[in-house]
N, C-alpha and C positions, 0 to 999 in steps of 0.2 A: 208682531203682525207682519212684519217686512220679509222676516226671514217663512213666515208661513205662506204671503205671494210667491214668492220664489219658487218653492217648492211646487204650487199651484200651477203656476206659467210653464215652470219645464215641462212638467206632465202632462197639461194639455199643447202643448209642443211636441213630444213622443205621440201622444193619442193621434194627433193629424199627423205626424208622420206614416205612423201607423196605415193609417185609413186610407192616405194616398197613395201606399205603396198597395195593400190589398185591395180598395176599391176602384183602382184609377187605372195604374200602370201596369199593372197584373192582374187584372180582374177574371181573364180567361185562363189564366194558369200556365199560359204558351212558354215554350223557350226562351232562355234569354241571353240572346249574343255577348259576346265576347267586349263586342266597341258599347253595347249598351250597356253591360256591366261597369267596363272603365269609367265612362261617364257617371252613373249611379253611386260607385265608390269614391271617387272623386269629387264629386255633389257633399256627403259625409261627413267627407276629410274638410271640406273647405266650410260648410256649416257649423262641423268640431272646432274649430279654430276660432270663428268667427264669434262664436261664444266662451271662446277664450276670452277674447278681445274684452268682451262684455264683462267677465269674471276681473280680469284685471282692473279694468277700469271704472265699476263700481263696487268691486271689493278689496281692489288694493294689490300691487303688485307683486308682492307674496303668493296672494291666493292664485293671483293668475297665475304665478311661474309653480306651484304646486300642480294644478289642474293643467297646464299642459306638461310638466313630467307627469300624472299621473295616467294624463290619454295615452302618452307617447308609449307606457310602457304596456296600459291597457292592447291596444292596438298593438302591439307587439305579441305578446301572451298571447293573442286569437289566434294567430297564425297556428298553433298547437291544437285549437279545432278543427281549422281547415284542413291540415293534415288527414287528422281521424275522418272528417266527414268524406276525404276524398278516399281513402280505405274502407268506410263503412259503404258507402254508396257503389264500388267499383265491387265489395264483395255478394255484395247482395242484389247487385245487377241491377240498382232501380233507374228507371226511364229517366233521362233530362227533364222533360217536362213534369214529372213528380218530384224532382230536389225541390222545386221550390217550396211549394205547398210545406214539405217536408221541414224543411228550414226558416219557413214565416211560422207556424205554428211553434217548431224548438225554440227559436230567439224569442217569442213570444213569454214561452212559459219559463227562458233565462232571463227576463227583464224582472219577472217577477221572482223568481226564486234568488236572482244575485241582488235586488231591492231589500229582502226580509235577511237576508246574509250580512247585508253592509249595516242594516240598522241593528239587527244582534251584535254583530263585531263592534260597534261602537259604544253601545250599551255595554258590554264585558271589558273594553280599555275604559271607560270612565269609572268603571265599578271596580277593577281589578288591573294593576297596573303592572305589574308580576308577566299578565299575559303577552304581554310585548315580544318577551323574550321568548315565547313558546312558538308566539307567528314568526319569531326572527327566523329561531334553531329550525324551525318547520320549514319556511324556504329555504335554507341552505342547506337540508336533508334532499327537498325534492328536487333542486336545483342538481345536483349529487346525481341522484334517481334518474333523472333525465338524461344526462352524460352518459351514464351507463347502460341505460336502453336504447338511445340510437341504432345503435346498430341489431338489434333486434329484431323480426319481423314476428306481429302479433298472431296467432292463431284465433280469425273468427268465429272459426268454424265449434269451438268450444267455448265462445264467450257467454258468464254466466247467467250478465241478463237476458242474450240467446235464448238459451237452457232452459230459465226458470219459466219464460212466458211461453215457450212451446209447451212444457210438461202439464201447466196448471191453466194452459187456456185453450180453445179451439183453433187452430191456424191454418187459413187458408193456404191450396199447395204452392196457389204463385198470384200476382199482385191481381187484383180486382179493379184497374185501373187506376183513379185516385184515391179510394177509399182505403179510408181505416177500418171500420168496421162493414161487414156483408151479412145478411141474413138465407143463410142455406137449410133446406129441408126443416122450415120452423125456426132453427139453432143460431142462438148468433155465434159469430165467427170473427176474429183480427184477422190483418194480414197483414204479411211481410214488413208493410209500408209503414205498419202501427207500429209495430218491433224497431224499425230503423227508426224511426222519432222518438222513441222511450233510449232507445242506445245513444242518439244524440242531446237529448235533455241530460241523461246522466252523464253524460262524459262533460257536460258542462258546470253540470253539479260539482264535479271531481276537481276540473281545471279552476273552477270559481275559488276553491278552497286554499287554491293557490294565487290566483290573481288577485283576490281581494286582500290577504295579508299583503299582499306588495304595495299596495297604492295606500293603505295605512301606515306603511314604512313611509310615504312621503307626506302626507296629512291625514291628522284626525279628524277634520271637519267631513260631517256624516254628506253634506252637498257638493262639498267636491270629489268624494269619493264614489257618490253617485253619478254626477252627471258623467265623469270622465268614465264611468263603465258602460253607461246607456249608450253613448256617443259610439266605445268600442264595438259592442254589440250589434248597436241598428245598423252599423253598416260592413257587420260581416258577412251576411249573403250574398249582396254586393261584391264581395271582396271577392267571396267566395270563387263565383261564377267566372269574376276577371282571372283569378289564379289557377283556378282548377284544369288549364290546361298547360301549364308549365309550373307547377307545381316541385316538379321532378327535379327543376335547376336549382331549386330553394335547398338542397340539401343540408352546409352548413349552417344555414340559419338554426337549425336546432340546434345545433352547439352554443347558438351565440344566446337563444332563451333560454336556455340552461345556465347561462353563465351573470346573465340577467339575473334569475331570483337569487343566486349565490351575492353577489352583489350589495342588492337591495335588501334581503335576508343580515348582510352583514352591517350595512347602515342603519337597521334596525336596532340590532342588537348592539354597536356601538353606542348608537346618541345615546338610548337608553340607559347605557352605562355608565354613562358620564350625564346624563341630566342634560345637555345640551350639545346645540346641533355642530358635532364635531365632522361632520359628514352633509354640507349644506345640501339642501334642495338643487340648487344649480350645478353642482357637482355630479349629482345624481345623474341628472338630466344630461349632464355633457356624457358622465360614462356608459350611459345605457344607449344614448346615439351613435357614440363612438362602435361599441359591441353589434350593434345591428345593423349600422352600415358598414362595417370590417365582415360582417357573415355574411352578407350579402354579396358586396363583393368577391370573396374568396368563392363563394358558391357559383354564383356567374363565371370565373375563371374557370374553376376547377371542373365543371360539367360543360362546358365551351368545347364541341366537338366529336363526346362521348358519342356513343351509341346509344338510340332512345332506350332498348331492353334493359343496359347498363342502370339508366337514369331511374328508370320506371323502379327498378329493383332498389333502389336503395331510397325511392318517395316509400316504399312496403314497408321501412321498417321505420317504425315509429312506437308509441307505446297508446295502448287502445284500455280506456279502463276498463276491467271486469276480464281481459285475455290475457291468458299465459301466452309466454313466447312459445314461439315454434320447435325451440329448440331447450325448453324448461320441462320439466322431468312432468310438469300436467299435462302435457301435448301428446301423450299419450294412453291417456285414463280412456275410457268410455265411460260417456255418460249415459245411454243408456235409453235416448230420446226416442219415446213414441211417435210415429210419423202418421199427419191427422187420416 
């Protein structure tokens, strides 16, 4: 029954969250500064914590020092959507004042889709223990994957869930303000703005498949592996807005998440191997801080001075799920798209 308030409490803690950031502090859907963002995000980070605090100390010091490596690396791993959101939104020109809307609806429907993700994954490690090792081998493939895309730049312009919702649906030629859907001559119609929220729900789909085997690399408890995702999540818009205009200086940071799930992927399949934790929890945590703030700083160095076009050019390349690179033998197929 104790462990079923819990569950209760958080969630109606998310739902006011929730409802104050839509109904309160954005209710008008206006722009949202740069200093109001850092505040906002900061508010998050320091609420995350705080319910650290809480974790630790009525579940035990364990669980706390689990649930903050698992935020720490959660919150880490977002940054690989902020990337794609600042690609997807710069390629499809949507207005500031539509990211948001944009990005309260996606984080929306990733609270709920990384919720039925976390309680399957824990359902299949307690049913099947074999599986450990395929989350292990799986991040340290993607971790791999990621290394070798950096320097890539995605072709949106061929991207397939692009493709598939122009061919099989009616689309507006250019945004209809903030709407998703428009009704023209009788017909209903998407627009653009739909498409960017269906590209950003899946690329979080995609990312999820990776971040949530990482934080079962550090516990199997289905609540710690929850809240430390929710926590990630509620406050990457936030993040978002603060980063999205230097963005471009973050560059090695993607080497350093990349080097992350390599990592974590390998303490996975370690403990596993030996039955016990030859790869502590606190370990973790020191090398996964160490790797992000080493990327960070080399990145701050290394773009210190550059030219903005320099910078701008190498935020482009990133890897975008559903797009061939620019320079991958798809980037130049036709596909073939009827224009509405």
């Amino acid at each position: 029954m104790e462990n079923a308030w819990m569950w209760i409490g958080f969630n109606l803690l998310v739902l006011v969250l929730l409802a104050l950031d839509l109904g309160v502090l954005h209710r008008k859907g206006r722009e949202i500064g740069v200093r109001e963002a850092l505040l906002l995000s900061l508010c998050y980070v320091v609420l995350a914590l705080a319910f650290g605090g809480g974790v630790y100390h009525f579940l035990g010091p364990q669980a706390g020092t689990e649930y903050i490596t698992g935020y720490l690396i959660e919150k880490s791993l977002s940054i690989d959507n902020i990337f794609v959101f600042v690609l997807v939104f710069l390629h499809f020109s949507v207005p500031r004042d539509c990211q948001h809307k944009v990005l309260f609806w996606g984080i929306l429907g990733a609270l709920v889709m990384r919720a039925s993700l976390i309680l399957a994954g824990a359902a299949i490690l307690e049913a099947f223990h074999w599986v450990i090792y395929i989350f292990g081998a799986f991040l340290v493939f993607t971790g791999i994957k990621m290394l070798v895309t950096v320097g890539q730049e995605p072709n949106l312009d061929e991207n397939r869930i692009n493709n598939f919702m122009r061919r099989h649906f009616r689309v507006t030629k250019g945004f209809e303000g903030r709407k998703f859907f428009v009704r023209q001559g009788g017909q209903l119609f998407i627009t653009p703005l739909f498409i960017v929220l269906v590209l950003i729900e899946f690329t979080d789909v995609v990312f999820a498949l990776d971040s949530i085997p990482a934080i079962f690399a550090i516990t199997k408890d289905p609540f710690i592996v929850y809240t430390s995702n929710v926590f990630a999540i509620l406050g990457l818009r936030a993040l978002y807005f603060a980063l999205a205009g230097i963005i471009h200086r973050f560059h090695y940071l993607k080497y350093g998440l990349s080097l992350v799930l390599v990592v974590v992927g390998g303490k996975m399949i370690v403990n596993a191997w030996f039955n016990a934790k030859i790869i502590p929890t606190e370990m973790a945590l020191l090398i996964t801080s160490g790797i992000i703030a080493v990327s960070i700083l080399v990145s701050m160095l290394k773009t210190r001075g550059e030219p903005l076009k320099e910078e701008m050019d190498e935020a482009m390349r990133w890897w975008v799920p559903g797009s061939p690179s620019k320079s991958g033998p798809e980037s130049s197929k036709k596909n073939g798209i009827k224009e509405p």
